[in-house]
N, C-alpha and C positions, 0 to 999 in steps of 0.2 A: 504494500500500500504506500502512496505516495501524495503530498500534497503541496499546492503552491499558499505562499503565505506573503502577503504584504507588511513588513514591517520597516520603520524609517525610512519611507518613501520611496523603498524600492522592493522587489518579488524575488522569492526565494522558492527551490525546487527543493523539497526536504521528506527524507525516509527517514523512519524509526531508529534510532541508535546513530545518527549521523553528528557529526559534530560541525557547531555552525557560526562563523562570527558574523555580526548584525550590529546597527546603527546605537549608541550605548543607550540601555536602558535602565533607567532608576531603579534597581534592584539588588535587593542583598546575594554576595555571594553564597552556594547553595537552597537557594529558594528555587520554587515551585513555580511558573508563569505561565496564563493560559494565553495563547495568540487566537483569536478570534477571528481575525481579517483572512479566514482564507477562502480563496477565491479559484481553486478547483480541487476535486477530490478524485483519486482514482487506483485502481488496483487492474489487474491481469484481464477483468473480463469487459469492466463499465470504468466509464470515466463521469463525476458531476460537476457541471460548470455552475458557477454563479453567477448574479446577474444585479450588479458586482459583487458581492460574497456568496457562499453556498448555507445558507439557513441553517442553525444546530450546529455544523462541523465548527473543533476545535482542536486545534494542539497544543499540547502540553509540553513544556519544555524545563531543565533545571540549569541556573547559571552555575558557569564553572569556573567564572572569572571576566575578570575588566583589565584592559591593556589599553593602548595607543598605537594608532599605525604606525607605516614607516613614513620617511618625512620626505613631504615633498615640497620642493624649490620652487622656488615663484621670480623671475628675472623680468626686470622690466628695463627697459631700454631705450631712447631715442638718440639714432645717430647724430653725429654734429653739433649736439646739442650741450655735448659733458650732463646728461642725466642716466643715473644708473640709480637701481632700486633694488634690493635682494630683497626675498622674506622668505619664510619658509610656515608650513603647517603641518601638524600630526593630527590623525580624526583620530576621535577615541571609539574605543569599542567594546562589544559584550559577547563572550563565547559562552555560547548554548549549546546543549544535548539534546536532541529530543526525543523527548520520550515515545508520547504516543498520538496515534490522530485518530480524533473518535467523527466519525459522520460518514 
């Protein structure tokens, strides 16, 4: 069984026992977190789409930790100008397990 899941404003293709990092969310490490937002269900024989979400379906997930990406460089530039600008950003994040998808 397999299901897609909307979370941090992007979709995620997630199996049972899979491990996952995702946009951070407010949550203690080792808690329990149900994702709601999902928006297709499906296994070996049927597939449920939503219309945007699939009704009742839910996944269940446990945090295993919060990190920070890797970093990434920001260069801004204008020639002839003598302007130059570095910056750099790390996203933060949260890695999931998930557990099970009921629907």
């Amino acid at each position: 069984m397999y299901a897609v899941i909307k979370t941090g404003g992007k979709q995620y293709k997630v199996v049972p026992g899979e491990k996952l990092k995702v946009e951070q969310i407010p949550a203690e490490v080792g808690a329990q977190i149900v994702l709601d937002q999902v928006l297709l269900v499906g296994d070996e024989s049927s597939v449920r789409l939503g219309q945007p979400i699939v009704a009742g379906a839910t996944v269940t997930a446990t945090v295993l930790g919060h990190g920070r990406g890797d970093k990434v460089k920001i260069f801004k530039m204008r020639r002839r100008k003598h302007y130059q600008k570095h910056q750099g950003h790390r996203q933060g994040f949260t890695e999931l397990k998930i557990d099970g998808i009921v629907g």
